[in-house]
C-alpha positions in Angstrom: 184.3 102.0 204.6 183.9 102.8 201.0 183.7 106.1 199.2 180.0 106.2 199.3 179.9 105.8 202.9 182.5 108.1 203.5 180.8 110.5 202.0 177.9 110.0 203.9 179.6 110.6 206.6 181.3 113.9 205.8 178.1 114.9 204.6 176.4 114.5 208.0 179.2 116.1 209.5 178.5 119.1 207.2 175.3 119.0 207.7 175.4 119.3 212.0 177.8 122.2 211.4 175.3 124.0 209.5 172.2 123.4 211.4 174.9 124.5 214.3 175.2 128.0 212.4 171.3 128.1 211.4 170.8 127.0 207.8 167.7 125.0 207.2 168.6 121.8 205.3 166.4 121.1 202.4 167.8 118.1 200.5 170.4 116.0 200.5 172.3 114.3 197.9 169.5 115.8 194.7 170.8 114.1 191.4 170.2 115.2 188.6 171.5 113.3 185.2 174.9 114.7 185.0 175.2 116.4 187.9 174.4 116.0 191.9 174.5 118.6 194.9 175.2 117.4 198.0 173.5 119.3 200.1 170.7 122.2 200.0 170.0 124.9 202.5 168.2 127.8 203.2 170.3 130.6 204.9 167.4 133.3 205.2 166.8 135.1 201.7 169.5 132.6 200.8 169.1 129.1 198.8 172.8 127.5 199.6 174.0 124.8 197.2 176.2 122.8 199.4 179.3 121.1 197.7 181.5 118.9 200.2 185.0 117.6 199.7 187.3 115.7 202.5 190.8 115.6 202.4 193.2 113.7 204.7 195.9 114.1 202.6 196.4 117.6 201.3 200.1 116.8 199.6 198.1 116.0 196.4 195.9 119.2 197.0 193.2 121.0 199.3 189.3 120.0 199.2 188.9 123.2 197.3 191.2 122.2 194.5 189.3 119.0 193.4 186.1 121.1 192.5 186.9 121.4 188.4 185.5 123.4 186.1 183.3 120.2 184.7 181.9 119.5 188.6 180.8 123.7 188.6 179.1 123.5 185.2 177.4 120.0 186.5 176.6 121.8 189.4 175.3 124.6 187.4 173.0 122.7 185.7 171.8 121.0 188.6 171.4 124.2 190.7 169.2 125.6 187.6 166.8 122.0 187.9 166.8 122.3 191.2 164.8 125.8 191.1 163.1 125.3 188.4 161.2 122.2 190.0 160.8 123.5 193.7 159.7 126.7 192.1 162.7 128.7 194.3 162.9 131.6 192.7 162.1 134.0 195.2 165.3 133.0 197.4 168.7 134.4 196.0 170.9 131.4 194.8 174.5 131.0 196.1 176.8 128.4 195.8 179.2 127.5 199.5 181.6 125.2 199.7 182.7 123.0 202.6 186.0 121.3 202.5 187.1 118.9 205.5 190.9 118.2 205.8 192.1 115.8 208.3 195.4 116.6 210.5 196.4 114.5 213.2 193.2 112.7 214.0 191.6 115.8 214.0 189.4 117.4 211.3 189.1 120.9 209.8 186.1 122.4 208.7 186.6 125.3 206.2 183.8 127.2 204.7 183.7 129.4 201.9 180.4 131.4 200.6 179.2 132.3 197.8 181.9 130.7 195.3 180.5 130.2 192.3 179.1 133.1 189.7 175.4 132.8 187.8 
């Protein structure tokens, strides 16, 4: 598989684990030029902004680490389009992100809320 349909695939992953834990799923993969989101949800008064990162070697680093401070102001950016063209503004914005680390055959799903400031 290549990266792009890795991806895909940790996306799905990502995005049955939310639906498991009741987020709606808006979009997926919303691009804009110079930045992307992966995924985008609605947690009740909550518009999630989905970033995912897999792992299955964590000696160079964790999911978490990868996300630098050009993918958050990307993000940003995106995040700010993305509103402004669905008209969103009546859902509080938050930023969560998912990172998947493989161990054994088996994966890990950590999820962190709310990690990035507006």
């Amino acid at each position: 598989m290549n990266r792009r349909e890795l991806g895909k695939k940790w996306e799905e992953l990502t995005e049955q684990y939310l639906r498991k834990k009741g987020y709606k799923i808006l979009t997926r993969n919303y691009q804009i030029r110079g930045g992307e989101i992966d995924i985008v949800a609605q947690d009740g008064e909550f518009l999630v902004f989905i970033e995912v990162r897999f792992r299955s070697d964590i000696s160079f680093g964790t999911p978490s680490e990868t996300v630098n401070k050009k993918k958050k102001a990307a993000l940003k950016k995106a995040i700010k389009v993305y509103i402004h063209e669905n008209f969103l503004y009546h859902l509080q914005p938050r930023v969560d992100f998912i990172g998947i680390e493989q161990k054994d055959n088996q994966f890990f799903v950590n999820h962190y809320q709310n990690v990035l400031d507006f």
